[in-house]
C-alpha positions in Angstrom: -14.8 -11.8 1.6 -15.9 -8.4 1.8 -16.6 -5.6 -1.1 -14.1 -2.8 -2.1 -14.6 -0.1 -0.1 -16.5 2.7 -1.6 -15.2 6.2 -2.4 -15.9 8.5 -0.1 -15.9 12.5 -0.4 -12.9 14.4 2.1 -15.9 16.0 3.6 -17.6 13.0 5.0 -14.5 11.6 6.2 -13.6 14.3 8.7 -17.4 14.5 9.6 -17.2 10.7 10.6 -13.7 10.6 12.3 -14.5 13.9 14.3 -17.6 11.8 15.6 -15.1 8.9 16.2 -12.6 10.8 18.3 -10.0 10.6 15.8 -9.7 14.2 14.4 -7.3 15.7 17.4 -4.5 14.0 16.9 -2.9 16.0 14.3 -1.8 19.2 14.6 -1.3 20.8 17.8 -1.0 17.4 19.6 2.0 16.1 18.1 4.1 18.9 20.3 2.6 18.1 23.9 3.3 15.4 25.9 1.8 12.0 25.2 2.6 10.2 28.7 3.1 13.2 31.1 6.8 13.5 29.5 8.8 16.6 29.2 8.2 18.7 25.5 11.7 19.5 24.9 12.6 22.9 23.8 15.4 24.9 21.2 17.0 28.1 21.5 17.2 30.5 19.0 18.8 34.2 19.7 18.5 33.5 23.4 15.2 32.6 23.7 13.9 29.1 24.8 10.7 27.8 22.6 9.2 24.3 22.4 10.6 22.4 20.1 8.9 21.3 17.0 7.7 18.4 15.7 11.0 17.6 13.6 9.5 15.2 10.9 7.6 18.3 10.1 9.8 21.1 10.4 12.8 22.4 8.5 14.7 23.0 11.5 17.1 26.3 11.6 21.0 25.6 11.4 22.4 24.2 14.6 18.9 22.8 16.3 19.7 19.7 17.8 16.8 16.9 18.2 16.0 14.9 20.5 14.6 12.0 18.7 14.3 9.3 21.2 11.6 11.8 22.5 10.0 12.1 19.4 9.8 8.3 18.6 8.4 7.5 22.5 5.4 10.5 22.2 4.7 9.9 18.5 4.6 6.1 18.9 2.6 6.8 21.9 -0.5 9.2 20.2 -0.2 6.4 16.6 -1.3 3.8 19.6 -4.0 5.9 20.7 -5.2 6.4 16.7 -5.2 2.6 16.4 -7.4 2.2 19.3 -10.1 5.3 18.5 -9.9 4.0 15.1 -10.8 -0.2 16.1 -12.8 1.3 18.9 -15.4 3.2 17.5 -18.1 2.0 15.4 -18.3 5.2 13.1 -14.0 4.7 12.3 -14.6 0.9 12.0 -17.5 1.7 9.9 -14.8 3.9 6.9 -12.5 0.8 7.2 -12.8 -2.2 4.4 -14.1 -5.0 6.4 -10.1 -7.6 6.5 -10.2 -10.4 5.2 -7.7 -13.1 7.2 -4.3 -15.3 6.3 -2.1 -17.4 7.8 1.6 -17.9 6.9 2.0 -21.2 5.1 5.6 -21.9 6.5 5.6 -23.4 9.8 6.6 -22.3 13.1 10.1 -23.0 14.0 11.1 -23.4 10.1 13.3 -21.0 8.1 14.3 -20.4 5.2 11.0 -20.9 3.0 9.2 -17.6 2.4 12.4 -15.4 3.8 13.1 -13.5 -0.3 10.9 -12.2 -3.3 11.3 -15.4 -5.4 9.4 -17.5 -2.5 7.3 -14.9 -1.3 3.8 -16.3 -0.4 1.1 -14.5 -2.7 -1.7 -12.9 -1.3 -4.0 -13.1 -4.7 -7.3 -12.0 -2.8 -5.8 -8.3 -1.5 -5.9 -5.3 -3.6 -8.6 -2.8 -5.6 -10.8 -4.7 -7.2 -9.9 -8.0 -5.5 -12.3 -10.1 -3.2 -10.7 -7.7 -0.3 -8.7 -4.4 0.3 -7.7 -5.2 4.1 -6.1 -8.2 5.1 -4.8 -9.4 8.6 -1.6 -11.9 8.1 -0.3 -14.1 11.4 2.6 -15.6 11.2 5.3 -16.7 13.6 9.5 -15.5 13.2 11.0 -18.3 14.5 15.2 -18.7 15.6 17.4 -21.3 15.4 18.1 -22.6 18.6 21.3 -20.9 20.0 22.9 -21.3 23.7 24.5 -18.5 24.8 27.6 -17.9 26.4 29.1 -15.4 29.2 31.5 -12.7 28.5 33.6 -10.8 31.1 35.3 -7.3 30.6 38.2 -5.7 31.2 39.6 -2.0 30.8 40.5 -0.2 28.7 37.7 -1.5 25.7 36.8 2.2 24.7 38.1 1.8 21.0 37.7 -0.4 17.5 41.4 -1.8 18.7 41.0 -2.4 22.4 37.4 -4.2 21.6 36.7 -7.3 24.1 36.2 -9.9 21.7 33.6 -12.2 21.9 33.9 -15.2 20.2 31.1 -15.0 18.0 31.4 -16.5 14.7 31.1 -19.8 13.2 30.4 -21.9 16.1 28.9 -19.3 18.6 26.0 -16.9 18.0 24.9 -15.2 20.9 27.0 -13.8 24.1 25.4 -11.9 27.2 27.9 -9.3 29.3 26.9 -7.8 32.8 29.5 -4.8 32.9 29.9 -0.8 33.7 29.9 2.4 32.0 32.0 5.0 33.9 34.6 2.3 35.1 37.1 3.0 32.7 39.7 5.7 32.3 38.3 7.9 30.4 34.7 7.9 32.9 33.8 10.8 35.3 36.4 9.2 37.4 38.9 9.6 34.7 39.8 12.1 32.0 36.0 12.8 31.2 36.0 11.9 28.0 33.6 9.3 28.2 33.5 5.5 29.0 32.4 3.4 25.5 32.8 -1.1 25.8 33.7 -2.0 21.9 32.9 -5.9 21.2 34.0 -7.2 18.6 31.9 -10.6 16.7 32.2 -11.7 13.4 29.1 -12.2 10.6 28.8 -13.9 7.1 26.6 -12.0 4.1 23.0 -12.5 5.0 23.1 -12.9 8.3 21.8 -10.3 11.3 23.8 -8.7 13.8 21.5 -7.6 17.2 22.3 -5.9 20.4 20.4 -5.4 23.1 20.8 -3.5 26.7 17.2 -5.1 27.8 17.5 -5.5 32.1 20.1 -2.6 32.4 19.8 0.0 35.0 21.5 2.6 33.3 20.2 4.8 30.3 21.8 3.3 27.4 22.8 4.0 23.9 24.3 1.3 21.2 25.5 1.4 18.0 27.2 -0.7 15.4 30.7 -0.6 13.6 32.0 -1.5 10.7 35.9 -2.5 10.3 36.4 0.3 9.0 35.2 2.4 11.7 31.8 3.8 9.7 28.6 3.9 12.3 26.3 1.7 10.7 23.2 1.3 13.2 22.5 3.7 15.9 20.0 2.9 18.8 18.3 4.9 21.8 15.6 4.2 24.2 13.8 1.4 21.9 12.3 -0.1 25.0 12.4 2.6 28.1 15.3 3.7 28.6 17.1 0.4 27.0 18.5 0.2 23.5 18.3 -2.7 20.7 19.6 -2.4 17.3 19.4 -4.9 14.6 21.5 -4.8 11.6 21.7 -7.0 8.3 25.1 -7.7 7.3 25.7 -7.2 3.6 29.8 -8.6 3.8 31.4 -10.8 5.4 34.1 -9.6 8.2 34.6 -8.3 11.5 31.8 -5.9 13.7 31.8 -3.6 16.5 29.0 -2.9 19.0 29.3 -0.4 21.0 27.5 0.3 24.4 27.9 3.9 26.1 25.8 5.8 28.7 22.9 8.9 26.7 24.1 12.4 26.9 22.0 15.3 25.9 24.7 15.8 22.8 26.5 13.1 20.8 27.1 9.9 22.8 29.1 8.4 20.4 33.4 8.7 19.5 34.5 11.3 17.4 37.0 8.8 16.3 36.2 4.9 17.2 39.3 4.1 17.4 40.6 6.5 19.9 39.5 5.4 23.2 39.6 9.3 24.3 38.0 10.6 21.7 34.6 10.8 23.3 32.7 14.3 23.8 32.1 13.7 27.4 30.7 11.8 30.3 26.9 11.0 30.0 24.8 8.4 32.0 26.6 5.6 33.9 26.0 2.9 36.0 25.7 -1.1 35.7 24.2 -2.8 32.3 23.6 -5.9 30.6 23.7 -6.5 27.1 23.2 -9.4 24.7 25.2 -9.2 21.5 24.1 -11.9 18.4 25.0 -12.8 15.0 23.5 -15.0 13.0 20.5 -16.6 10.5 17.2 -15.1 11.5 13.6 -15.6 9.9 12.1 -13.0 7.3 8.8 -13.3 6.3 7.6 -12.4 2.7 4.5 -11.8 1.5 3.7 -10.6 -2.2 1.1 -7.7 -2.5 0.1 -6.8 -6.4 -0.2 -3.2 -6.9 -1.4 -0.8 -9.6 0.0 2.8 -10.1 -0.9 4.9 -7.4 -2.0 2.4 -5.5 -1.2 3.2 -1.7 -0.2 0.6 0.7 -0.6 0.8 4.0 1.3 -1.9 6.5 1.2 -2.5 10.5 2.9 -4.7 12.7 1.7 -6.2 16.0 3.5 -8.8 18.5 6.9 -10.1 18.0 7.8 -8.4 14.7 9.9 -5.2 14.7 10.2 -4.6 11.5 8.1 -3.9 7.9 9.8 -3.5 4.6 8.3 -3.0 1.0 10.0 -4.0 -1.8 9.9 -3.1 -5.1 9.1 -5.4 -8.4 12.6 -5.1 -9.0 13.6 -6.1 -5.7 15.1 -2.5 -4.4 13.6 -1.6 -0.7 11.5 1.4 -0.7 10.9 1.4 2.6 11.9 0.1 5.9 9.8 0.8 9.5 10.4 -0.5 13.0 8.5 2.6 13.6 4.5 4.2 14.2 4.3 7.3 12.3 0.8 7.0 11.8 -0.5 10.1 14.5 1.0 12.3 11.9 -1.1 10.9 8.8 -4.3 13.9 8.7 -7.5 12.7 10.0 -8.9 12.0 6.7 -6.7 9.1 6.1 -7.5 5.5 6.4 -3.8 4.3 6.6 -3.2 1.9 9.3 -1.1 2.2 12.3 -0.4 0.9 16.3 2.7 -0.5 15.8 5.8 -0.7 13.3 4.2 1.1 10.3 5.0 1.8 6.3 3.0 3.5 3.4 4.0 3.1 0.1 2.7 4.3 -3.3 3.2 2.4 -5.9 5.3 3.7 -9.1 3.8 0.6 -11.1 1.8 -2.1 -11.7 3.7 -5.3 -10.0 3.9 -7.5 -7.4 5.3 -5.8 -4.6 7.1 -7.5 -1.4 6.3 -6.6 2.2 8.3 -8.3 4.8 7.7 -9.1 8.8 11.0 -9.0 10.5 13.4 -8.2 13.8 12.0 -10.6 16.3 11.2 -14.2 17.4 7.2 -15.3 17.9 3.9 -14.9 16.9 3.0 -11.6 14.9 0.2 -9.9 13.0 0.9 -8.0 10.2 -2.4 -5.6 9.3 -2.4 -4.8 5.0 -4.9 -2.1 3.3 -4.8 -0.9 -0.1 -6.6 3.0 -1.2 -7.0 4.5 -3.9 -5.3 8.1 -3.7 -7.4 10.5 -1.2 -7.8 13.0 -4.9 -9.6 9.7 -6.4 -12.5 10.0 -3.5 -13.5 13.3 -5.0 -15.5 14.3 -7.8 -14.3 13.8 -11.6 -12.3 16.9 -12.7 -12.1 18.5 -9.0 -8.4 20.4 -9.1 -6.7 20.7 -5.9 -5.8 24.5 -5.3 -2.4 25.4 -3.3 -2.6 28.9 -2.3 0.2 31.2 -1.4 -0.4 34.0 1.0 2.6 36.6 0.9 0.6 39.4 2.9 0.9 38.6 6.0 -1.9 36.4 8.2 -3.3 36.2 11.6 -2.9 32.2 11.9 -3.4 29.9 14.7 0.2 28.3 14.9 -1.3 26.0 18.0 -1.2 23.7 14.9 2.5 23.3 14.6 2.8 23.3 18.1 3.1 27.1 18.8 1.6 30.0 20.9 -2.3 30.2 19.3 -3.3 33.5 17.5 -0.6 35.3 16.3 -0.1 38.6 13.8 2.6 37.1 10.9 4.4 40.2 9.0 4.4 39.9 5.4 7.0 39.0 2.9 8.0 42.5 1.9 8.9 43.6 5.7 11.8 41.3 5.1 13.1 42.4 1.7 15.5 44.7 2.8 17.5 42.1 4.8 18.4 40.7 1.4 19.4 44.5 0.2 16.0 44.1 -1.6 14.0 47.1 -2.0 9.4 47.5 -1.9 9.6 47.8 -5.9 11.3 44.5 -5.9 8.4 42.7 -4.3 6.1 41.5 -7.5 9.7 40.1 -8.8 10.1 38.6 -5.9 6.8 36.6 -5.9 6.4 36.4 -9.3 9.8 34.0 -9.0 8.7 32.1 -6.0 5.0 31.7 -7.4 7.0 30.2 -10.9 9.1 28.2 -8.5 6.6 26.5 -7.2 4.7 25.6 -9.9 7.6 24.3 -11.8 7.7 21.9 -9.0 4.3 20.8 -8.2 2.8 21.7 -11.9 5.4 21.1 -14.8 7.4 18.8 -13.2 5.5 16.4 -12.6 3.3 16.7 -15.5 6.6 16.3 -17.6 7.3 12.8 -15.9 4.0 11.3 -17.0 3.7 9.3 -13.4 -0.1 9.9 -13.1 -1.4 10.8 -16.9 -4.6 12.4 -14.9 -2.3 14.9 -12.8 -4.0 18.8 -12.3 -3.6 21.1 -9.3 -3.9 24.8 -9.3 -1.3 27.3 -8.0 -2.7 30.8 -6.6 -1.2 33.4 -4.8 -2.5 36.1 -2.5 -1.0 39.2 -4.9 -3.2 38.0 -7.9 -6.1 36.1 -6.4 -8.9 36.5 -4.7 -8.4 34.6 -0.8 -10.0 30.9 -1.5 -8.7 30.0 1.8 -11.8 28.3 4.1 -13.3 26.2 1.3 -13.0 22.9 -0.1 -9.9 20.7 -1.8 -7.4 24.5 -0.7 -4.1 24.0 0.6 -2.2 27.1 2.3 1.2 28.1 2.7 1.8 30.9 4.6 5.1 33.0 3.8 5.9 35.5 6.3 6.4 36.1 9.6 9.2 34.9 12.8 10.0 32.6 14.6 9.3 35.1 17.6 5.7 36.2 16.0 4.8 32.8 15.1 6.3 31.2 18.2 7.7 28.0 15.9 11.1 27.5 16.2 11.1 26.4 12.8 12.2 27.7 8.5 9.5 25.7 7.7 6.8 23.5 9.1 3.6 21.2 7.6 0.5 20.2 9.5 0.7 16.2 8.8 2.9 13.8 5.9 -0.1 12.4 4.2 1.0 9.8 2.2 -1.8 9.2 -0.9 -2.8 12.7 0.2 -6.4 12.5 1.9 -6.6 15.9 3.2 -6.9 18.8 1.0 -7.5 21.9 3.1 -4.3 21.9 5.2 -1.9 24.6 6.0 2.3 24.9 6.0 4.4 28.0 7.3 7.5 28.9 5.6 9.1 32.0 7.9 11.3 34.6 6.9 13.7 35.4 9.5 16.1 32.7 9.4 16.5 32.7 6.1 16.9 36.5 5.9 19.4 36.7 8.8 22.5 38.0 8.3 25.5 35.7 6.1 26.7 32.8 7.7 24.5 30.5 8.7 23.8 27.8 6.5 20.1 28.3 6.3 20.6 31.8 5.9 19.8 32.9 1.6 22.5 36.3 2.4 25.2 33.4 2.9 24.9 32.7 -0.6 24.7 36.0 -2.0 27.6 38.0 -3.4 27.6 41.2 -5.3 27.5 39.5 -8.9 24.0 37.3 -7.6 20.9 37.5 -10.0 19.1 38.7 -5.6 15.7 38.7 -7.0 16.1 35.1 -8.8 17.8 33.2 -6.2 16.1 34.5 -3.1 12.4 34.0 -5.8 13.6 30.1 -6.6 15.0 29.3 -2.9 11.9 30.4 -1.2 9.9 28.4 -4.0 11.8 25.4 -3.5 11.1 25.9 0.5 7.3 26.1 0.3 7.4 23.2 -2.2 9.2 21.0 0.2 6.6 22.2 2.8 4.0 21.0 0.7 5.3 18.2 -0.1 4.9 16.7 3.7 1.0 17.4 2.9 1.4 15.4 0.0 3.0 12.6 1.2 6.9 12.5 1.6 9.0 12.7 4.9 12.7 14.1 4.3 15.0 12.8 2.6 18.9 12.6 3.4 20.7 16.0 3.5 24.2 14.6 3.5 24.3 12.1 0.4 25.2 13.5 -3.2 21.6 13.8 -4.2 19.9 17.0 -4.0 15.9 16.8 -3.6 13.0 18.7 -2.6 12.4 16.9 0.4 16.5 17.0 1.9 16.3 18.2 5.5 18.1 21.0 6.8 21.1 21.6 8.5 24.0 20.2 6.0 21.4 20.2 3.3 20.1 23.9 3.4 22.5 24.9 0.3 21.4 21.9 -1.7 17.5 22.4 -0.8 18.2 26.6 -1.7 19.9 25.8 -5.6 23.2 26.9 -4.7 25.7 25.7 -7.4 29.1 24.1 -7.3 30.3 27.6 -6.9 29.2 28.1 -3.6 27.1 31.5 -4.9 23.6 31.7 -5.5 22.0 33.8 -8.6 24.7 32.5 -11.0 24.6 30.3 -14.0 25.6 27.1 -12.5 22.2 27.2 -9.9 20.8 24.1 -10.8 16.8 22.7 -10.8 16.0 21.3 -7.3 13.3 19.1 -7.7 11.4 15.8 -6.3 12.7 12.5 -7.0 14.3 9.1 -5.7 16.9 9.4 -2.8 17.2 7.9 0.4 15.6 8.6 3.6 17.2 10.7 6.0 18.7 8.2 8.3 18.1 10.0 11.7 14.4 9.7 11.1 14.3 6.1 11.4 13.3 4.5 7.9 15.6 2.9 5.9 14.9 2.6 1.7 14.7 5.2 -1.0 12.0 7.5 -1.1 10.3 8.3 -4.3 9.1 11.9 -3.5 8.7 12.4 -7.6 6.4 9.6 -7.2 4.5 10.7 -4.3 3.7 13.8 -5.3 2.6 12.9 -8.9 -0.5 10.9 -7.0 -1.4 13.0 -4.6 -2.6 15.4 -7.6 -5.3 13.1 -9.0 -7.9 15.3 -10.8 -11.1 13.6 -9.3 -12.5 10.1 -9.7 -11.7 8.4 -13.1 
């Protein structure tokens, strides 16, 4: 057993993890290549920029991601932070010493730690027990299953026409050899694109997987319901092959679908039109295995405190970490690594499938080891909230700099040194005139601090909450010294050379860096109406201009800051509005626009954090308490 690691001041951290290597691979790294891969790039009014970092960025209207990219070069640069951070003594020497624990069921056994009521207890982990890291082995085992053969025939491109396989009560697992581009709707056909639909059927609490693993083609899958909704969606998990795993919740009929990547949607507008496809993509030979049935969970029980943050790894045959709540709701769900976008200050843990989590309350909280079959490590630490390492009563200051700012953007991935106008170069494009300026700011500064400030004060999540809201029209500059956040407001994407609305330097969860910067630029949202992103879109001639464009350009520096805080978007498309939605669909919800489609009129409503789920094209799965996160990450010092 091992002591509680001590606090430790923001200051000394960086100082050791520069020493160890680790500083470097924030910031401008997360845009270049990891592996000698291709950055891709965006367009925006004919000219071709590298595209950014989209779990940082509020990306303009139409920008299309390609996120298999994103998952291969971030997964890439969190493995090479796990190995700088085990590596070197000065890293090893900020991390608590782990203490070690080995899954009680036995290998080849399920059924006995798989759900919260028989979750095995680790009593020794936490602040203020014997140890705040833990290492957990333990083995996912299968039930033995024999597969069976399948063979194809055209035309399968549809929910109707789906080659069925047979798998249900009796049969679990079927592998197909067959083609993409064969059909009639391939390159040799209409063009539409060739899909294979199989169809299997699964009880409640089972798992459906596919896999393409040993194809020669570059594949995409993705699952159906009856119904024809897209439940799981897979690219490139391993190369250029795809695997998707999905729990099944009800009982009834499923669809996989295999089809060849494109560079735009590979999937059916409608799955069950055969030739409803958008267009030919990759094609060739590949071989898939398609299975439905019990599989082993692994539960482990992790007591937490408020604000406690949770940091949870996965290494070996698990894909899969999930935390769940006391009252048994998933927060969060990873097959992902994240981690090269936590700040160098922070201690969170990462190398492989990767969650944080901040704990609402005091409880026993589940985390789970899942999606796979053999042996597995799962790594556990516990912190304190980065605020809690400082002195008692130090205030975190967010600045807001509205007169313009030579910045380095080489930080979010764009051209170095560049000149940024300043917010009241772009007034007029809202019909705004130079005497409307200090109302202007006056509303975003009262924005902003209704969000970070009264907010979450008024929620009563952490009773010792304090930060400090400045701005560069009544302040003096505190930009260079300790525990000060920036967020510049001003400037293009052609000055800065960020194809971007908005962009953050890291997600900290439990917030360990305090002297980070986020850009919120001006000419996207002061373009011309119609674009969704665009504030003029929402303007009409009875709009309160000065309030609206004042609380829309709050609410998009407070979601800027809150990726510095802590929280990754949240979904754009679901009937919750909160500060942390993504763009594109989301823009109107993120700006305050009422049901009336109009912005500056009495039915605006309050944007602000909260629970919602995660934005699904990012990867976790869960519901994101962004209230939460950002009520911690404001700790006024040590207690």
């Amino acid at each position: 057993m091992t002591r509680p690691l001590r606090a430790l001041r923001a200051s000394a951290l960086t100082t050791a993890l520069a020493l160890s290597g680790v500083v470097g691979l924030a910031g401008s790294s997360l845009a270049a290549p990891a592996t000698g891969g291709q950055v891709p790039t965006v367009r925006v009014h004919g000219r071709t920029y590298a595209a950014p970092n989209p779990y940082l960025a509020d990306l303009p209207g139409g920008a299309t991601v390609d996120w298999a990219y994103w998952h291969r070069h971030l997964s890439a640069l969190g493995r090479t932070r796990h190995a700088r951070r085990t590596a070197s003594p000065s890293a090893r020497a900020l991390v608590p010493a782990a203490g070690s624990y080995r899954e009680a069921e036995p290998a080849g056994v399920i059924g006995r730690n798989d759900g919260y009521p028989t979750m095995e207890a680790l009593h020794d982990l936490g602040i203020g027990r014997p140890v705040q890291a833990l290492d957990v082995a333990g083995q996912l085992s299968v039930a033995t299953v024999t597969p069976r053969s399948r063979r194809t025939h055209e035309d399968q491109g549809s929910i109707p026409q789906a080659t069925r396989t047979g798998i249900g009560a009796r049969l679990r697992e079927v592998r197909v050899a067959s083609r993409i581009g064969d059909g009639p709707h391939g390159s040799n056909g209409d063009g539409h694109g060739d899909f294979d639909f199989f169809r299997l059927h699964a009880v409640a609490g089972q798992m459906v997987r596919a896999d393409t693993v040993g194809s020669r083609m570059d594949t995409v899958l993705a699952l159906y319901g009856a119904h024809g909704h897209r439940l799981a969606f897979n690219d490139d998990a391993r190369g250029v092959t795809s695997a998707l795993g999905y729990p099944v919740s009800h009982t009834g009929y499923y669809y996989v679908m295999v089809a060849g990547f494109t560079g735009g949607n590979p999937t059916p507008r409608n799955p069950f039109l055969a030739r409803s496809g958008r267009g030919t993509g990759d094609q060739g030979s590949y071989r898939a295995r398609i299975f439905a049935g019990p599989v082993d969970k692994d539960v482990y029980g992790v007591h937490l405190d408020s604000g406690d943050v949770l940091g949870a790894t996965l290494h070996g045959a698990a894909r899969e970490v999930r935390v769940t709540d006391p009252d048994r709701r998933r927060m969060v769900g990873s097959t992902q690594d994240l981690s090269a976008m936590y700040p160098p200050q922070s201690l969170l843990p990462g190398g492989g499938p990767t969650a944080a989590y901040v704990a609402q309350r005091p409880g026993w909280y589940a985390v789970s080891a899942q999606k796979g079959q053999g042996a597995y490590r799962m790594r556990l630490e516990v912190y304190r909230p980065g605020s809690e390492q400082r002195p008692s009563g130090t205030v975190q200051t967010v600045f807001l700099d509205f007169d313009g700012e030579r910045m380095n953007t080489g930080i979010f991935g764009g051209g170095g040194v560049r000149d940024l106008s300043p917010l009241r170069t772009f007034l007029p494009r809202w019909h705004l005139g130079v005497a409307d300026e200090d109302a202007v700011v006056d509303a975003v500064v009262a924005g902003v601090r209704e969000n970070l400030q009264q907010t979450l004060t008024q929620e009563g999540l952490d009773p010792r909450l304090e930060v400090r809201v400045l701005d560069s029209r009544d302040d003096p500059d505190p930009w260079g010294r300790p525990d000060v956040s920036r967020v510049v407001v001003g400037g293009s994407i052609r000055e800065s050379g960020v194809a971007t609305i908005g962009i953050s330097q890291s997600v900290d969860p439990g917030n360990y860096a305090h002297e980070e910067s986020a850009l919120v630029l001006l000419d996207e949202v002061a373009a011309p109406a119609g674009p969704a992103d665009s504030f003029n879109t929402y303007l009409r001639s009875g709009s309160d201009r000065v309030g609206f464009v004042g609380r829309a350009l709050g609410n998009v520096v407070s979601h800027e800051v809150g990726h510095l805080i802590g929280s990754f978007h949240t979904d754009n498309g679901d009937r919750a509005t909160n500060l942390m939605d993504a763009g594109g669909q989301g823009f109107a919800g993120l700006y305050g626009v009422g049901p009336d489609g109009v912005g500056g009129t009495a039915d605006d409503p309050d944007v602000d954090f909260g629970p919602d789920r995660y934005l699904p094209a990012e990867g976790f799965t869960g519901q994101e308490d962004t209230l939460n996160n950002s009520a911690w990450a404001f700790v006024a010092g040590a207690p």
